[in-house]
Backbone as JSON Lines, residues from 0, in Angstrom:
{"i":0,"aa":"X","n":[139.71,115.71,171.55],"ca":[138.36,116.1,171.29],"c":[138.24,116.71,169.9]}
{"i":1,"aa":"X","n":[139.02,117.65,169.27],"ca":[139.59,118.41,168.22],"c":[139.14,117.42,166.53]}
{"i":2,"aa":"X","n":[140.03,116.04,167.35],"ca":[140.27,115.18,166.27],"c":[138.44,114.61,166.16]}
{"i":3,"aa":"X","n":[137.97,114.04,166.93],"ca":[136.96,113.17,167.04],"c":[135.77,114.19,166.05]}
{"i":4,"aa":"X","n":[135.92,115.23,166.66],"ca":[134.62,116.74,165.94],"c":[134.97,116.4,164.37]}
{"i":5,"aa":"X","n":[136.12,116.39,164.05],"ca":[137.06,116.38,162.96],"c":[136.34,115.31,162.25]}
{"i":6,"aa":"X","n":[136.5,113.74,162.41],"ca":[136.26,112.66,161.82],"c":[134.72,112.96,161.79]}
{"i":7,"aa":"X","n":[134.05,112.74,163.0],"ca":[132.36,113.06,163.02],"c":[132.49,113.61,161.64]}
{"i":8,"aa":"X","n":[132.87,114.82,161.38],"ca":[132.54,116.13,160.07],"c":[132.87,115.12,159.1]}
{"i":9,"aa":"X","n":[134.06,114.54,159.12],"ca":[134.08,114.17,157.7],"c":[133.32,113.09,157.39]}
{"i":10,"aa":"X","n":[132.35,111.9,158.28],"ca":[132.15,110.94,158.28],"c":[130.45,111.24,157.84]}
{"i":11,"aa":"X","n":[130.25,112.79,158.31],"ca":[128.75,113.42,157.82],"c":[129.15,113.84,156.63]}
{"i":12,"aa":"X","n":[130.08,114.36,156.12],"ca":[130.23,115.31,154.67],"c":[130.27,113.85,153.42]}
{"i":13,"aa":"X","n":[131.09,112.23,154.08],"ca":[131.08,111.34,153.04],"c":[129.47,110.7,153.04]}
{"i":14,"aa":"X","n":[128.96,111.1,154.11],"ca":[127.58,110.46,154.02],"c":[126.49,111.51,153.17]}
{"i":15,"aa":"X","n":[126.87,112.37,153.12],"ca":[125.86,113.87,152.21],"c":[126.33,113.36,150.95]}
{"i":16,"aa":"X","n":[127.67,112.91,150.8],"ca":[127.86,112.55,149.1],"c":[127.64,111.89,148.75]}
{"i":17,"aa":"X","n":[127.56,110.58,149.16],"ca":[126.94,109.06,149.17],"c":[125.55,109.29,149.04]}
{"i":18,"aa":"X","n":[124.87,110.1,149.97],"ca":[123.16,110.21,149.68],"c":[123.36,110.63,148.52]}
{"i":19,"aa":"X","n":[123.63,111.81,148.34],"ca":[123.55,113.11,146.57],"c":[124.05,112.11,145.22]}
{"i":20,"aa":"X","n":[124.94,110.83,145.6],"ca":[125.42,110.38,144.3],"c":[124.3,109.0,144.18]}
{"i":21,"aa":"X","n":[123.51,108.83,145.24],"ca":[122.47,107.72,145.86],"c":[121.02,108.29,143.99]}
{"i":22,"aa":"X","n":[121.16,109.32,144.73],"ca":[120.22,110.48,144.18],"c":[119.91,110.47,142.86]}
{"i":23,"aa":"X","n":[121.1,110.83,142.56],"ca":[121.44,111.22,140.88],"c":[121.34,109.69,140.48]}
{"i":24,"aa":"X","n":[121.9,108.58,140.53],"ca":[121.51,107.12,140.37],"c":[120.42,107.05,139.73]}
{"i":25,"aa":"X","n":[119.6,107.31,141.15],"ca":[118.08,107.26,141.12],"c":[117.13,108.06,139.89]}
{"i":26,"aa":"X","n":[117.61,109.26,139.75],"ca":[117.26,110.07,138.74],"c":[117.19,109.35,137.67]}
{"i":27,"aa":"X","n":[119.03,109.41,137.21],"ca":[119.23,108.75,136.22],"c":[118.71,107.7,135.65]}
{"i":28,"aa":"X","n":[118.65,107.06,136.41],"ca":[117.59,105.68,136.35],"c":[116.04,105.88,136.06]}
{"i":29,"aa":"X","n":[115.55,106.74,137.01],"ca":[114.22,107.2,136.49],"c":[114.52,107.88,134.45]}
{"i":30,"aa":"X","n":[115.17,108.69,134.52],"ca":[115.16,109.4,132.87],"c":[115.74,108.36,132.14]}
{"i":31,"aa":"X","n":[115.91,106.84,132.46],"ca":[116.14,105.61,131.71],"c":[117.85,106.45,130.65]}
{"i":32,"aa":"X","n":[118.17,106.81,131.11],"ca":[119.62,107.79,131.21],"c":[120.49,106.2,129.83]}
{"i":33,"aa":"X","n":[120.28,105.09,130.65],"ca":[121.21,104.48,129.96],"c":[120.72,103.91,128.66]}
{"i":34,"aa":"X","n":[119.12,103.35,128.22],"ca":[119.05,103.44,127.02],"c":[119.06,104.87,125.94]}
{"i":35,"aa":"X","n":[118.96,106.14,126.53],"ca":[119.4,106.98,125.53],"c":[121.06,106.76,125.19]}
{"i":36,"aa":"X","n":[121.8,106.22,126.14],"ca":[123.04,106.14,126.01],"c":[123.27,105.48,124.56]}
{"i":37,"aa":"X","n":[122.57,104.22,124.85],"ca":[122.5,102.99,124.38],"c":[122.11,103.31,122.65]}
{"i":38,"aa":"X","n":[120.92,104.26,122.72],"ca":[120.52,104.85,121.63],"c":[121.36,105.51,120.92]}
{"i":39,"aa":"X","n":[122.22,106.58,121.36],"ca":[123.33,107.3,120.88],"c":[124.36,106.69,120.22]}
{"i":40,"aa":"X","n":[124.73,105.48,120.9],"ca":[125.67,104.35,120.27],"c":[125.36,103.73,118.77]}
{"i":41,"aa":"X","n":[123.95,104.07,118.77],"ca":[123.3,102.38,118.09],"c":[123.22,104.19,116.45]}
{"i":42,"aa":"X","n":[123.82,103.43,115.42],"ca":[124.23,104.36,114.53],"c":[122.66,104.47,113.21]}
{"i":43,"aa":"X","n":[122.74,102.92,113.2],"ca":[121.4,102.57,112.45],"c":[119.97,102.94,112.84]}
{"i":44,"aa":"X","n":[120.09,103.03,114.32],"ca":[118.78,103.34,114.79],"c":[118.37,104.25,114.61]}
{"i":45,"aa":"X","n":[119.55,105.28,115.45],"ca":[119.49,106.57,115.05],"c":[119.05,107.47,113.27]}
{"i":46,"aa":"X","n":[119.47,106.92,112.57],"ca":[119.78,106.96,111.16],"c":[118.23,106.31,110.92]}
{"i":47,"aa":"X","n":[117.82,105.84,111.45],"ca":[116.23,105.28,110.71],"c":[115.31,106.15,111.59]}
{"i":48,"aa":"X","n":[115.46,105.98,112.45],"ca":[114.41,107.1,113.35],"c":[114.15,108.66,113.03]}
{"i":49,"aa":"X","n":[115.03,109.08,112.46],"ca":[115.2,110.4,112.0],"c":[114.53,110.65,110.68]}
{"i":50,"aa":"X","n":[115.26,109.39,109.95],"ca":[114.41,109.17,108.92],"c":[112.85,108.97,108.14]}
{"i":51,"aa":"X","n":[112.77,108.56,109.73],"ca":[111.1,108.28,109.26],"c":[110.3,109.4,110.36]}
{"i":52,"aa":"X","n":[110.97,110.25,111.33],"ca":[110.58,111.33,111.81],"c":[110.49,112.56,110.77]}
{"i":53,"aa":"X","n":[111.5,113.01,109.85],"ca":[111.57,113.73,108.85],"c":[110.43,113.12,107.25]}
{"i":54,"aa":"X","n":[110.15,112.06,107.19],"ca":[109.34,111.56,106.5],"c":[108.05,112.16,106.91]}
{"i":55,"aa":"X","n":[107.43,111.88,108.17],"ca":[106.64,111.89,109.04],"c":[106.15,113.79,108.65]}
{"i":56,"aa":"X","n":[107.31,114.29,109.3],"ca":[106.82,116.08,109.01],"c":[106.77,116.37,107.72]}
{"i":57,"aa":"X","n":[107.52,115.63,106.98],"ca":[107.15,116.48,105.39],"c":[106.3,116.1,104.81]}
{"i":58,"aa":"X","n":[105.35,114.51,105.56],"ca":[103.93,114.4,105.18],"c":[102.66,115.64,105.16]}
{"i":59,"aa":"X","n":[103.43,115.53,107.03],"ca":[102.68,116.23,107.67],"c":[102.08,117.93,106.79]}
{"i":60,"aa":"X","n":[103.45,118.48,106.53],"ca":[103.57,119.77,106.12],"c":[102.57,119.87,104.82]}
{"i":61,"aa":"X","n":[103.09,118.34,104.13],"ca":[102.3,118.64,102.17],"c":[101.16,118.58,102.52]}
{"i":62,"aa":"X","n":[100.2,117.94,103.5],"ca":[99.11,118.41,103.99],"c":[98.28,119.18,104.34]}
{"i":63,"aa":"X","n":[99.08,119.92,105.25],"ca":[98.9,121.12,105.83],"c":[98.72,122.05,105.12]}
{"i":64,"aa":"X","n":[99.61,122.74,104.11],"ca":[99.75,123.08,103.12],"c":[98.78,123.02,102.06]}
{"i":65,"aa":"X","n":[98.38,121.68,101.74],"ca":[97.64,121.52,100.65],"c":[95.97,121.95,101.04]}
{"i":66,"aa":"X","n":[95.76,121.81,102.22],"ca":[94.46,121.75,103.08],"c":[94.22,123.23,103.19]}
{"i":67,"aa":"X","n":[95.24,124.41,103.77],"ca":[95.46,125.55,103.87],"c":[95.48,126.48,102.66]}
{"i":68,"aa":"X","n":[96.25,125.89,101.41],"ca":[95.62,126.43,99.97],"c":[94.8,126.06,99.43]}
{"i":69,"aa":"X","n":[93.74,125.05,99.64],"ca":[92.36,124.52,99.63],"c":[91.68,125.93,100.08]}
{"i":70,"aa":"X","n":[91.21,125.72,101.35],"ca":[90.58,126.75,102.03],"c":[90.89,127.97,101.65]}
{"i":71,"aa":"X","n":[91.99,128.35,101.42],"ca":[92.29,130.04,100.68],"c":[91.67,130.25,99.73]}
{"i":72,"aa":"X","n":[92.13,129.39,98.88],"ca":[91.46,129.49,97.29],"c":[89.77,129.25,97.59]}
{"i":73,"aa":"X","n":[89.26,128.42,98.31],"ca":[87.63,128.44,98.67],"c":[87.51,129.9,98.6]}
{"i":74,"aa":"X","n":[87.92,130.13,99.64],"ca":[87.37,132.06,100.24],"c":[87.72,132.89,98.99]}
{"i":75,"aa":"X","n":[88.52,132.66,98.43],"ca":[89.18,134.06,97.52],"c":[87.99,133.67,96.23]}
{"i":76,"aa":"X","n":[87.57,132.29,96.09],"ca":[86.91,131.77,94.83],"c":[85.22,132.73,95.57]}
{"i":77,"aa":"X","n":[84.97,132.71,96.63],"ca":[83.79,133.22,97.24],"c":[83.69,134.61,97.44]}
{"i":78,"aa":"X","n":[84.87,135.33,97.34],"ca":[85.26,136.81,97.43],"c":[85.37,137.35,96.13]}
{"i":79,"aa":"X","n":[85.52,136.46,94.88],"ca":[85.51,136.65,93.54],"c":[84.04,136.4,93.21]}
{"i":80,"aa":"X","n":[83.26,136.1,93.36],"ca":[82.06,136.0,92.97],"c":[81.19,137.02,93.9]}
{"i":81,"aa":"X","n":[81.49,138.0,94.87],"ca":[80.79,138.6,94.99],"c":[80.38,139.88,94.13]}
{"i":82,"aa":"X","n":[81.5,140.01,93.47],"ca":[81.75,141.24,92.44],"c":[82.24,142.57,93.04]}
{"i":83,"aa":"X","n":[83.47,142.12,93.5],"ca":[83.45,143.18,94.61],"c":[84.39,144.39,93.49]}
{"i":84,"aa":"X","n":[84.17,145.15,93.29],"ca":[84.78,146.43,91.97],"c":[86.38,146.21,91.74]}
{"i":85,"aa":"X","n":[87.13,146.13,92.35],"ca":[88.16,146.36,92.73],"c":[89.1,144.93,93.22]}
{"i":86,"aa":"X","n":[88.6,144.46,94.09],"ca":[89.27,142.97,94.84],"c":[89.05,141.97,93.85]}
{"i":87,"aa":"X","n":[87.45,142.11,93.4],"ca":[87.45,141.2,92.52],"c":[87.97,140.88,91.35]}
{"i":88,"aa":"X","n":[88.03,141.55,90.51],"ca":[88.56,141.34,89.58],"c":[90.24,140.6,89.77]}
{"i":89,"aa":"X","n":[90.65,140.9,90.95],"ca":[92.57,140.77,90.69],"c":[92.33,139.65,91.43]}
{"i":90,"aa":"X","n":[91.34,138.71,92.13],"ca":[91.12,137.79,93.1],"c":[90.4,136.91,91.96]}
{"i":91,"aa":"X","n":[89.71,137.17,90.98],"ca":[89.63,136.37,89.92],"c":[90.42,135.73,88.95]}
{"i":92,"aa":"X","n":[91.37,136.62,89.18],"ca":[92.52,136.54,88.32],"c":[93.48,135.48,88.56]}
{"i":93,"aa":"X","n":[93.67,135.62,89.81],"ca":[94.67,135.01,90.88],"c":[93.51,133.08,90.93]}
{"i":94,"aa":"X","n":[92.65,133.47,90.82],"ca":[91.83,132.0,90.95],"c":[91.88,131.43,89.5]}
{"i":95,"aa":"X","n":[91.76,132.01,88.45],"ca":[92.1,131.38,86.8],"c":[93.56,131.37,86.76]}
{"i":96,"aa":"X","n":[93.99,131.55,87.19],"ca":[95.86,131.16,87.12],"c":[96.2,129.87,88.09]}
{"i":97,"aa":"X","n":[95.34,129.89,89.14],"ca":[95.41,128.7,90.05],"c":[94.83,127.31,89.2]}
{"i":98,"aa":"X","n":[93.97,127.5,88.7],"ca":[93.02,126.76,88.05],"c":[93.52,126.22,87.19]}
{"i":99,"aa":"X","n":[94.51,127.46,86.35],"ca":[95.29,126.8,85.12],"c":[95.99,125.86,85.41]}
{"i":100,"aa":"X","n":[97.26,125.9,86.68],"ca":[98.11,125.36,87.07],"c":[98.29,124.03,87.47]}
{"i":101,"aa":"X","n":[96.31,123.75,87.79],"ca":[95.79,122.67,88.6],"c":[96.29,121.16,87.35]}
């Protein structure tokens, strides 16, 4: 009787691992697991994708950037013309040095 309880157990414990490795398969398969593999391998791909991802943000950034010191210089050019005693003058200053540079 000892033995039979015995096999039963182990014949449920290979079937819990068989489901759990069923599982992870499945996962894996869902997160397409093997073309990142595939991707990792592939040296050129990698090497161009990055390339034109890093292209991509440092567009992005000179934009951003350029759009963001646009708008500054707007306000500071609108904060200089109010005549404000004090701000203005050094915010005028800061806008004819920009200006120069342009």
């Amino acid at each position: 009787m000892g033995r039979d309880c015995r096999a039963n157990n182990e014949k449920d414990t290979k079937q819990q691992a068989y489901s759990k490795i069923e599982e992870i398969a499945r996962t894996l398969e869902k997160m397409r697991f093997d073309d990142y593999i595939e991707y990792l391998n592939d040296t050129r791909r990698m090497i161009r994708t990055n390339f034109i991802a890093g292209l991509a943000r440092g567009f992005g950034m000179a934009v951003g950037f350029t759009l963001l010191g646009a708008v500054a210089l707007y306000f500071l050019t609108r904060l200089a013309n109010k005549n404000l005693p004090i701000i203005g003058g050094f915010i005028a200053e800061i806008v004819k040095i920009v200006k120069q540079h342009l």
